[in-house]
N, C-alpha and C positions, 0 to 999 in steps of 0.2 A: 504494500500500500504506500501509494508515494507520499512524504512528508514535506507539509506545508509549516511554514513559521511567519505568522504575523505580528508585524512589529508594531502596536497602537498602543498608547495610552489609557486606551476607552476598554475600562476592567468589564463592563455589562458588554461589550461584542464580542468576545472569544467564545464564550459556551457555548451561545445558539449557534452561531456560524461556525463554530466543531460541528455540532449535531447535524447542523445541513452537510455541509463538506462529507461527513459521512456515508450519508444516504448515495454519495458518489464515490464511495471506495478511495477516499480523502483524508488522511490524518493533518489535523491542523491544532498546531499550539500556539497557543501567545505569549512575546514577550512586550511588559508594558513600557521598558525602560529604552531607549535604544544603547547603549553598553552591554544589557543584555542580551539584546539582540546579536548581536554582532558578536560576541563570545560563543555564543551558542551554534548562530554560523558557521564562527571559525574551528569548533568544535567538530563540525561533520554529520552528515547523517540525512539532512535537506535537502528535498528536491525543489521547492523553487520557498520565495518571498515574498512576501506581502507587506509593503511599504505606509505608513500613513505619512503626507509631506509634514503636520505639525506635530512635533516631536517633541519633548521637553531635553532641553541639554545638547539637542545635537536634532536638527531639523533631518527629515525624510531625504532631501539633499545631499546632506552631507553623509550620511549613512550610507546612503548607494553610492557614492565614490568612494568608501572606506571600502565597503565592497567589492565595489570593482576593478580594486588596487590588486587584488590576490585570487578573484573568481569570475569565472563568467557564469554562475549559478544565475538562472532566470529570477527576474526580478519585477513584479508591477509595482505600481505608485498609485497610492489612494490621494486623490484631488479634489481638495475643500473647494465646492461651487463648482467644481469643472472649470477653473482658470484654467487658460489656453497658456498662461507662460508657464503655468504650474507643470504642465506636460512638455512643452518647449525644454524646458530646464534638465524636465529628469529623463527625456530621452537624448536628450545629450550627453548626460552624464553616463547614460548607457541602461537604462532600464530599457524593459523589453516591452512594454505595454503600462497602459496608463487607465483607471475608471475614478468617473467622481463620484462623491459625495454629493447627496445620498445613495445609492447602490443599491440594484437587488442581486440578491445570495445571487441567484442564477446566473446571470452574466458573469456576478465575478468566477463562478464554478468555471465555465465555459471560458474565459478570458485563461484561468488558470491550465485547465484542458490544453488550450491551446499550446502553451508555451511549453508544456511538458511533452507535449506529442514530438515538439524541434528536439527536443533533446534525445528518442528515440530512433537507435539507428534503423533505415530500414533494409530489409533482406538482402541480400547480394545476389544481383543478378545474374544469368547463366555465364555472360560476357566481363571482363575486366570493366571496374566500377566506374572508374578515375576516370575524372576530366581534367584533360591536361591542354595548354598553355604556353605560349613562352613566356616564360617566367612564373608562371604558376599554375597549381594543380591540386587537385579539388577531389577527396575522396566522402561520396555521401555515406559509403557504409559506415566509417569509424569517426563520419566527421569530423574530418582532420583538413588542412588547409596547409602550404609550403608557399610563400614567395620568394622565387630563386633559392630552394633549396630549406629555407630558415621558415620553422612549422612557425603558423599563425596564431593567436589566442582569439578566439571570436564568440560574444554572444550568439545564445542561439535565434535572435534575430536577425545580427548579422548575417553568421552562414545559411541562413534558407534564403534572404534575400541572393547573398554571391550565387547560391545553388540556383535559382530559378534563373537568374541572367548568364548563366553559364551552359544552363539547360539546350536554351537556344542562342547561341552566340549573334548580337549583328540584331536578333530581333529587339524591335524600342518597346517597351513597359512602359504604359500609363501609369502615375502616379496612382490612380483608383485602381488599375488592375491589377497590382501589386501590393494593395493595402488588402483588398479582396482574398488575394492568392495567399498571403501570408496569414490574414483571421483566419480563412476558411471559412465564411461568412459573409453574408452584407453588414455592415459596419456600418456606424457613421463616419462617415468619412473624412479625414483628415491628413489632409495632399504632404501640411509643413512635417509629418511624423517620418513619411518619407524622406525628405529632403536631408532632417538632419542625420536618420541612420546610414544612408549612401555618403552624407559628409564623413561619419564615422570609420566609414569599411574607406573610401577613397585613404584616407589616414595610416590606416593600418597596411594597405594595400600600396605605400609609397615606399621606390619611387615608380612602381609600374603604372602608366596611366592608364588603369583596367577601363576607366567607368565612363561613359560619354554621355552626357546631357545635350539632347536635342529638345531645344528651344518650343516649348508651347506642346511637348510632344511627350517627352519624358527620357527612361535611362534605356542604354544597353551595355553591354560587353563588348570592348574594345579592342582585344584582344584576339591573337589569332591560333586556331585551334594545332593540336599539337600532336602527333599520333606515335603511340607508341603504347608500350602495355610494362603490368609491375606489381 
């Protein structure tokens, strides 16, 4: 049963939303402190996080960059009002998905669903896995990632994004079809979430200029494909 750890303040949300989470084959504990939380992380044993941005001692910000200093453990962020810089911020900082406040269990179930399934390899196919590159290569069984050679660290929002524009090299992804491909869902949509994770992988990704942005249209892979097997 995968383990969730929510990091809130707010002592009356942990029980019922264990109990719910359960009903979905979900262990979820809470810590109220974030020092807590983040020892407990560092500890081991969690499959993803659950972020509240108002923290006492240490904001939901600064927590997921302590985080993301040493993990790419999946990460959401709970967003007082649903501020748009509130999201802005923490997918910068590298969370993998964002829901406001108020919330129903259910989304956030499904929000969490999601991020957990990236982290699931999937089966190997009859043919070598790897998509390869010059200069980089791309394995979805073990989800692993090499630029020139030197393995990558990537959230698992990162890698399914690289993976789907890699899928089909050359072809352009709308910012919505690629919000879409990644939920797995219709979604509300939110083009800038995009934007700043391909700013992210482009980072990580330097100095190959993997990623091309066509104007009013959206990304592709820039890159040219590479054959060989391994």
């Amino acid at each position: 049963m995968p383990r969730i750890l929510l990091i809130d303040d707010d002592a009356d949300l942990g029980a019922p939303l264990a109990a719910y989470f359960a009903r979905f084959e979900l262990e979820l504990l809470q810590a109220l402190h974030p020092d807590e939380g983040l020892a407990r992380l560092r500890a081991g044993g969690f499959d993803a996080a659950i972020l509240d941005v108002m923290l006492p001692g240490m904001d939901g910000f600064a927590l997921c960059r302590a985080i993301r200093k040493d993990s790419d453990l999946p990460v959401l962020m709970l967003t007082a009002r649903g501020e748009v810089m509130d999201r802005v911020v923490g997918l910068e900082l590298g969370a993998d998905d964002y829901i406001p406040k108020p919330f129903e269990p259910r989304e956030l179930v499904a929000r969490v669903q999601t991020v957990l399934r990236r982290r699931v390899a999937p089966a190997a196919p009859a043919d070598d896995a790897r998509l390869r590159f010059e200069g980089l290569e791309i394995d979805p069984v073990t989800r692993s990632v090499w630029r020139g050679g030197q393995a990558l660290e990537l959230t698992g929002t990162e890698f399914e994004l690289l993976q789907l524009l890699a899928r089909e090299p050359g072809r352009v992804w709308s910012r919505d079809d690629i919000l879409n491909q990644l939920r797995g869902h219709e979604a509300e949509l939110y083009t800038r979430a995009v934007d700043i994770v391909i700013s992210r992988l482009r980072k990580k990704l330097e100095p190959l200029d993997a990623i091309k942005t066509l104007r009013n249209a959206g990304y592709a892979l820039a890159l040219a494909p590479r054959p060989g097997r391994g």
